[in-house]
C-alpha positions in Angstrom: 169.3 -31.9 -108.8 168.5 -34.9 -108.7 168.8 -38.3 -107.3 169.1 -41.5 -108.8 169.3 -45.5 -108.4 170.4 -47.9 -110.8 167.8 -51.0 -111.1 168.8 -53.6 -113.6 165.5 -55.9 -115.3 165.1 -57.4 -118.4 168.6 -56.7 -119.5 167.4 -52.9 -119.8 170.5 -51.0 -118.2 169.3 -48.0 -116.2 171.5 -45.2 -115.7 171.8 -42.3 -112.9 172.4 -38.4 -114.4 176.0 -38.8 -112.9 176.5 -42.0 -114.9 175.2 -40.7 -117.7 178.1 -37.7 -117.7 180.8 -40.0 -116.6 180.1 -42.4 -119.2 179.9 -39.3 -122.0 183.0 -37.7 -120.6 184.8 -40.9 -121.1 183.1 -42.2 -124.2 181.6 -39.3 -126.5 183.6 -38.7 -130.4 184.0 -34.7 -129.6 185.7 -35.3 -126.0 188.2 -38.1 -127.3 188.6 -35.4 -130.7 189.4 -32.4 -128.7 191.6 -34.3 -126.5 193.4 -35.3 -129.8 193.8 -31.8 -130.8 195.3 -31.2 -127.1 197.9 -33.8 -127.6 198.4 -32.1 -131.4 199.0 -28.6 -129.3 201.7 -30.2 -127.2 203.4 -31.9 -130.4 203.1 -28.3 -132.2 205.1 -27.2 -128.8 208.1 -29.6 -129.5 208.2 -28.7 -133.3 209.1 -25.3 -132.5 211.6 -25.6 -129.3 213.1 -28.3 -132.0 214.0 -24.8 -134.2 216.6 -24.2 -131.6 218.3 -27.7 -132.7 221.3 -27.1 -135.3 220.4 -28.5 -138.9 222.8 -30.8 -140.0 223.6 -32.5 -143.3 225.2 -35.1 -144.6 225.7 -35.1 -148.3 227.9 -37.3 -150.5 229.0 -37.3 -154.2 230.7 -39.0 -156.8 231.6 -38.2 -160.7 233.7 -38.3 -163.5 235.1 -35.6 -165.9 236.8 -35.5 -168.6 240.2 -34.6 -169.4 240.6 -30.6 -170.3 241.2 -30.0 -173.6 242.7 -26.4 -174.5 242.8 -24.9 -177.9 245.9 -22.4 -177.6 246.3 -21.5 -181.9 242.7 -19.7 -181.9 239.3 -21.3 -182.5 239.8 -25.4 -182.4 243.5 -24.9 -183.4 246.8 -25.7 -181.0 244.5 -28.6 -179.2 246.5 -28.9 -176.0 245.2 -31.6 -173.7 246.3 -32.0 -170.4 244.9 -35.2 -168.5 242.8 -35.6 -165.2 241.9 -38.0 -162.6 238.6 -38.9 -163.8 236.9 -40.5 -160.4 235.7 -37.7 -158.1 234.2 -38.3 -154.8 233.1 -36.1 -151.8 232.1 -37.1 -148.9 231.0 -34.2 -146.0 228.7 -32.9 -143.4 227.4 -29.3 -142.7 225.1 -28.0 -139.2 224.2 -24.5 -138.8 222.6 -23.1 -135.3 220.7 -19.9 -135.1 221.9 -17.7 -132.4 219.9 -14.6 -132.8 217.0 -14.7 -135.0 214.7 -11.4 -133.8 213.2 -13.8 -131.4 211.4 -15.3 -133.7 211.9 -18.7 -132.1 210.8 -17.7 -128.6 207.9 -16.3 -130.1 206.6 -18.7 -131.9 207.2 -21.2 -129.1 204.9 -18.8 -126.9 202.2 -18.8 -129.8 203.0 -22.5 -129.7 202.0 -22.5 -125.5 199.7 -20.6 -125.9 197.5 -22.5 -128.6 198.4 -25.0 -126.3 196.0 -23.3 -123.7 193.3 -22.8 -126.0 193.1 -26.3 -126.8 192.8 -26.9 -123.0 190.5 -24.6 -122.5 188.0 -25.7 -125.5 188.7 -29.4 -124.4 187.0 -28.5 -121.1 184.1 -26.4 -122.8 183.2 -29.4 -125.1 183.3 -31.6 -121.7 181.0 -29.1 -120.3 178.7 -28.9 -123.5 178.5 -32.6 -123.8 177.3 -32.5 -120.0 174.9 -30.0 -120.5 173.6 -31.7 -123.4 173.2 -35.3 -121.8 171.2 -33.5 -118.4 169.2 -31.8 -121.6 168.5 -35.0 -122.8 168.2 -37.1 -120.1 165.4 -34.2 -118.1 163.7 -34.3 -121.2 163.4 -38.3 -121.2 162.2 -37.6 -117.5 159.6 -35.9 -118.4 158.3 -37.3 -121.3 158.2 -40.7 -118.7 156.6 -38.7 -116.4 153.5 -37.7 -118.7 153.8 -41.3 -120.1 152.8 -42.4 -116.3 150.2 -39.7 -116.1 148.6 -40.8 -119.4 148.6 -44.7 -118.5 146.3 -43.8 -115.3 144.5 -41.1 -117.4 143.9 -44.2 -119.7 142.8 -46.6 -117.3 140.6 -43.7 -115.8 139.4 -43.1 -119.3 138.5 -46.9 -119.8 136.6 -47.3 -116.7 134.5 -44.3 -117.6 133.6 -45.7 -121.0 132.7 -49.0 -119.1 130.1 -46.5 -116.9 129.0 -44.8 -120.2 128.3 -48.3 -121.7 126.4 -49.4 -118.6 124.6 -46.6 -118.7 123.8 -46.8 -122.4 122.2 -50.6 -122.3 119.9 -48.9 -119.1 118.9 -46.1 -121.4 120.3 -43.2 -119.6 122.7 -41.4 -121.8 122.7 -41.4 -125.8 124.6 -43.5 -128.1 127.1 -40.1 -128.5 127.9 -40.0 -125.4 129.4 -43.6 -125.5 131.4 -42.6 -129.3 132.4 -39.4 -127.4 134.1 -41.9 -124.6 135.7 -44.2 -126.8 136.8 -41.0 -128.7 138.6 -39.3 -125.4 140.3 -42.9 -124.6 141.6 -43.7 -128.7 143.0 -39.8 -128.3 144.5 -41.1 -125.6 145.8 -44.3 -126.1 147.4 -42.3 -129.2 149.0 -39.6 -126.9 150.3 -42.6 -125.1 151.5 -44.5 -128.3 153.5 -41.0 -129.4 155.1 -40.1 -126.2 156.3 -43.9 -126.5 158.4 -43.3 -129.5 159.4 -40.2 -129.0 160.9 -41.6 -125.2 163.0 -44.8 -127.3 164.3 -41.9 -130.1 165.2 -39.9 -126.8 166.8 -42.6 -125.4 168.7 -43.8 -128.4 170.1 -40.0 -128.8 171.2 -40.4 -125.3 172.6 -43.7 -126.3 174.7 -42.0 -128.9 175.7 -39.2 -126.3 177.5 -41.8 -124.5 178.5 -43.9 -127.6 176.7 -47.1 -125.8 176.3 -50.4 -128.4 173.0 -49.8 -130.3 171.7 -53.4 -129.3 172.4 -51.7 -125.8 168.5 -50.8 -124.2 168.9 -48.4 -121.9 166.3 -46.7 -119.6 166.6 -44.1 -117.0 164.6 -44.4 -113.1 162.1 -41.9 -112.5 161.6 -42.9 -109.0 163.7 -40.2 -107.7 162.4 -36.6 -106.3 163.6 -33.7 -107.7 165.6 -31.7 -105.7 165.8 -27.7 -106.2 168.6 -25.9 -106.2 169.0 -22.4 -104.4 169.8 -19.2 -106.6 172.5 -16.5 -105.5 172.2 -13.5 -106.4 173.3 -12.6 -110.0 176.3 -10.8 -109.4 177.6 -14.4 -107.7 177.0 -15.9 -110.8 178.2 -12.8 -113.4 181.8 -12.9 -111.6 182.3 -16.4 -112.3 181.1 -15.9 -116.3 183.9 -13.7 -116.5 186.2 -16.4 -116.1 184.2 -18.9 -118.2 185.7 -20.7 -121.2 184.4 -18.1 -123.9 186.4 -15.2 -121.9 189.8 -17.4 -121.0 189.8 -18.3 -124.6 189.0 -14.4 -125.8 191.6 -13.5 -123.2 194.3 -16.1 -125.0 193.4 -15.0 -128.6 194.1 -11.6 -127.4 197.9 -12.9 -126.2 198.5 -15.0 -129.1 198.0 -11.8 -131.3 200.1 -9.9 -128.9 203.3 -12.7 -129.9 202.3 -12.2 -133.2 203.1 -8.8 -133.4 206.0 -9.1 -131.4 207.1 -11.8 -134.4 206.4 -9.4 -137.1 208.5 -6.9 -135.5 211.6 -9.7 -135.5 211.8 -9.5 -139.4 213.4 -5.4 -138.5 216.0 -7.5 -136.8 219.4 -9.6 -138.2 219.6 -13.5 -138.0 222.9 -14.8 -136.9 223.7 -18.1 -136.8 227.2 -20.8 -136.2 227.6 -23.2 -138.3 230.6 -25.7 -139.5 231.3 -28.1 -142.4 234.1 -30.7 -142.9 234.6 -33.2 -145.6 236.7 -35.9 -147.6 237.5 -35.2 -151.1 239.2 -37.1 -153.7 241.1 -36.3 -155.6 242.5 -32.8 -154.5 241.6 -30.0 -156.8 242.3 -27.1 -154.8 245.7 -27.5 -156.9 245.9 -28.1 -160.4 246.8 -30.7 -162.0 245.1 -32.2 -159.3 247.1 -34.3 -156.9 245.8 -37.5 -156.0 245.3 -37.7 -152.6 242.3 -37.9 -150.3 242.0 -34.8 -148.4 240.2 -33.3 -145.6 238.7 -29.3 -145.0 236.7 -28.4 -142.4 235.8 -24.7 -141.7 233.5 -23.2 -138.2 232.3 -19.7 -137.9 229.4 -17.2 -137.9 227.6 -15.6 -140.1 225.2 -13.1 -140.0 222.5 -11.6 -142.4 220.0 -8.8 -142.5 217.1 -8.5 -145.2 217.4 -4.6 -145.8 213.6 -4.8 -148.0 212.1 -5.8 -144.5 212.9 -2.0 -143.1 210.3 -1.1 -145.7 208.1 -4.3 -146.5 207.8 -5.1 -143.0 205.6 -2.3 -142.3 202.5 -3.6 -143.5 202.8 -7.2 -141.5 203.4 -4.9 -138.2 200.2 -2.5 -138.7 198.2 -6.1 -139.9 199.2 -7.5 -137.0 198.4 -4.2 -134.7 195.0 -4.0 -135.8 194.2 -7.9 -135.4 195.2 -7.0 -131.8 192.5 -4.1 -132.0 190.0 -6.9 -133.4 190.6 -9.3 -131.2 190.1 -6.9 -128.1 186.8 -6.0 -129.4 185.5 -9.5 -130.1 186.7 -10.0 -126.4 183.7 -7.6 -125.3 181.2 -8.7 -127.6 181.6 -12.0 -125.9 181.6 -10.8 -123.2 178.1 -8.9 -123.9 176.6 -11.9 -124.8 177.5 -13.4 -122.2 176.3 -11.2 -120.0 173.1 -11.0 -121.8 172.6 -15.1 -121.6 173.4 -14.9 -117.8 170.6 -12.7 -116.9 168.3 -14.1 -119.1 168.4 -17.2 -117.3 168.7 -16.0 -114.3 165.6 -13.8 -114.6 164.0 -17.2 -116.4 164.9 -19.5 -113.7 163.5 -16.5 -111.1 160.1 -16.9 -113.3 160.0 -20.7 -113.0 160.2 -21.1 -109.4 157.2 -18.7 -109.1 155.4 -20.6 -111.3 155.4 -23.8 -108.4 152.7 -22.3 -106.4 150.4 -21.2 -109.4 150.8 -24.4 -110.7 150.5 -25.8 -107.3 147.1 -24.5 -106.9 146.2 -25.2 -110.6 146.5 -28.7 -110.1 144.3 -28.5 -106.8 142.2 -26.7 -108.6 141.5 -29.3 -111.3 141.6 -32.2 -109.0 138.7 -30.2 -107.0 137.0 -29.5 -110.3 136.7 -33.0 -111.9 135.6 -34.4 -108.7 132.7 -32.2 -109.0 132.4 -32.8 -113.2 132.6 -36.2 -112.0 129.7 -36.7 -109.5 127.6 -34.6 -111.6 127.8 -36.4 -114.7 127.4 -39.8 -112.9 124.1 -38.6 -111.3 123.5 -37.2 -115.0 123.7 -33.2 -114.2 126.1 -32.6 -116.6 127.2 -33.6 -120.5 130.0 -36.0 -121.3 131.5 -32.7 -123.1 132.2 -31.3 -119.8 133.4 -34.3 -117.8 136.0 -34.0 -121.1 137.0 -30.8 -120.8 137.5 -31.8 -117.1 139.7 -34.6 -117.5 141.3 -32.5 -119.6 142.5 -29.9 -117.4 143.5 -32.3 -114.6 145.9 -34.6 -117.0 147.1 -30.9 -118.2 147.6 -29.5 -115.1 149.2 -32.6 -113.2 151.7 -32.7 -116.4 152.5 -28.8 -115.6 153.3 -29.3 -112.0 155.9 -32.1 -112.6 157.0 -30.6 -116.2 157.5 -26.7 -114.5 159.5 -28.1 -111.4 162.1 -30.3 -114.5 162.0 -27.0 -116.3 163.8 -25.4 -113.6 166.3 -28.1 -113.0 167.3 -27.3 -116.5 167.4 -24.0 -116.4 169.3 -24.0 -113.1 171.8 -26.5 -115.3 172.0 -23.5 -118.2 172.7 -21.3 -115.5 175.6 -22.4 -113.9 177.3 -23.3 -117.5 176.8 -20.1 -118.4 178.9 -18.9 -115.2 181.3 -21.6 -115.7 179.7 -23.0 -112.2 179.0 -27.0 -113.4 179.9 -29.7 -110.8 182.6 -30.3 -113.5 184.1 -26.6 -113.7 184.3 -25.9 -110.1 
């Protein structure tokens, strides 16, 4: 891992790796959007438990009718007219309450909890993405500062070389080429220098939108720190804990929801019954005619039960749909899991290939030290061509920028690892 201080200059804010996530965890648009679809979950929860509520209904009315007019001598002859109360009004309320529904309810309140889950579980894996992805970002920035500071003393190396070259030139030692090959080597330089610069602030501003920091907000990170390895456990260690990763729990929930599914298809085989109970207040009273004029009340409470007779056939198909998303949810399950065994190892075996790289490129960078200090004292006592005091300098700037890129590589990697096993500081 590693270890960093905050240092504050030139209103540039420098930030630590465990800032960095803190602030991303607290800040970044696809946390604060998958914790909205959490709270959604839990709303979605209420909804259904609210289908065990009775519906009720108030309803009101008012018209006017005509008299009746009777024609008792055939077509429009003996008119007959016998007079009404004109004004009509009803006034009532009706609830019903499901009792037995197949268990329809209780099922889809399960799906209901059980969505609820997922969207748990996938707010934690976008937590644990967005960490990855800010270490990614920030190691990267490390690095690219690293090689910045390896170019700056390769450049002032580079200048005080073409300062020898030039001396040397006005004494009539070495050819004009040999000073436009100097000046060549430091402009390639000063270039490298000028590139890694941008690319560092568009790193840093990609960072910047990790954490959703103000864009007039400079931020840098402190490179100061050592690097810390960490230790690798055998890859079993690491394999047992993948199985319970966030992939697999939310494999393992799509699996149960489409278990409730099924069991929900199967409740259209079964009757609903339900209570329910009206009253009202009527005027004028027309359960007798002629009507009397009085307001009058009715109420009525009971149960009634009903059972769809097509779903004994029609229902067939929704229960074998819903059997065989079971069957295809069970075999995504393992292809998940096969990948993520397959990612497991291959960082596991890849961070097993970077540590043995430390003492290769250990030596390397001895090795190239040892080498242009020989290039070097040769070409100053004119043994050798600028070409290979070059390719010498060279070497050393590329082999100094392994040693400190290979040792950040395997932070990383050791990072990838333990997301892939679920094993972040944040998962444990």
């Amino acid at each position: 891992m590693l270890g960093f201080t905050t240092l504050h200059a030139q209103e540039v804010k420098s930030i630590s790796l465990n800032e960095a996530i803190k602030i991303a965890k607290e800040n970044n648009r696809n946390i604060l959007k998958s914790k909205l679809e959490v709270t959604l979950s839990e709303e979605n929860i209420k909804e259904n438990k609210e289908l065990r509520l009775p519906e009720i209904e108030m309803n009101g009315a008012y018209s006017r009718i005509t008299n009746i007019t009777e024609f008792k001598g055939g077509f429009l002859k003996g008119k007959e007219v016998t007079r009404t109360i004109p004004e009509i009004y009803e006034v009532g309320t009706t609830f019903k309450m499901p009792l037995y529904v197949g268990n329809k309810i209780n099922n889809a309140i399960k799906i209901a909890n059980q969505e609820n889950q997922i969207a748990q579980i996938k707010k934690e894996k976008t937590e644990n993405d967005i960490e990855l992805e800010v270490i990614g970002t920030y190691l990267g920035i490390y690095k690219m500062m690293e090689l910045q500071q390896i170019i700056a003393e390769n450049i002032k190396e580079e200048q005080n070389r073409l300062r020898e070259v030039q001396s040397l030139k006005k004494h009539g030692t070495v050819t004009k080429n040999e000073v436009l090959r100097a000046e060549l080597q430091l402009s390639d330089r000063e270039l490298n220098a000028l590139t890694n610069s941008k690319n560092i602030k568009i790193a840093l501003h990609d960072l910047k939108t990790l954490l959703q920091l103000p864009e007039q907000e400079e931020i840098t990170i402190d490179t100061t720190a050592n690097i810390e390895m960490q230790g690798l456990d055998p890859y079993e260690v690491y394999m047992n804990h993948a199985l319970q990763n966030e992939e697999m729990r939310i494999s393992s929930q799509e699996i149960a929801i489409k278990k409730t599914e099924l069991k929900l298809a199967k409740g259209n085989y079964y009757p609903s019954i339900n209570f329910f109970g009206n009253y009202s207040f009527n005027y004028p009273n027309y359960k007798f005619f002629p009507p009397n004029p009085y307001l009058y009340t009715l109420g009525q409470v009971g149960v009634e039960a009903s059972f769809d007779i097509s779903g004994l056939y029609k229902n067939k198909t929704k229960v074998q749909m819903a059997t065989t998303r079971i069957q295809w949810q069970e075999m995504q399950s393992e292809i998940v899991k096969d990948k993520i065994q397959d990612e497991l190892f291959r960082n596991h075996t890849q961070y097993k290939e970077i540590v043995e790289k430390f003492k290769v490129v250990d030596k390397a960078e001895e090795l190239a030290n040892e080498n242009y200090r020989i290039v070097k004292l040769k070409y100053l006592n004119q043994l050798v061509l600028i070409t290979e005091m070059v390719d010498a300098d060279n070497a050393l700037l590329q082999a100094k920028y392994n040693k400190i890129s290979t040792r950040i590589d395997a932070v990383m990697k050791h990072y990838e690892l333990l997301r892939t096993a679920g094993m972040l500081p944040g998962e444990i």
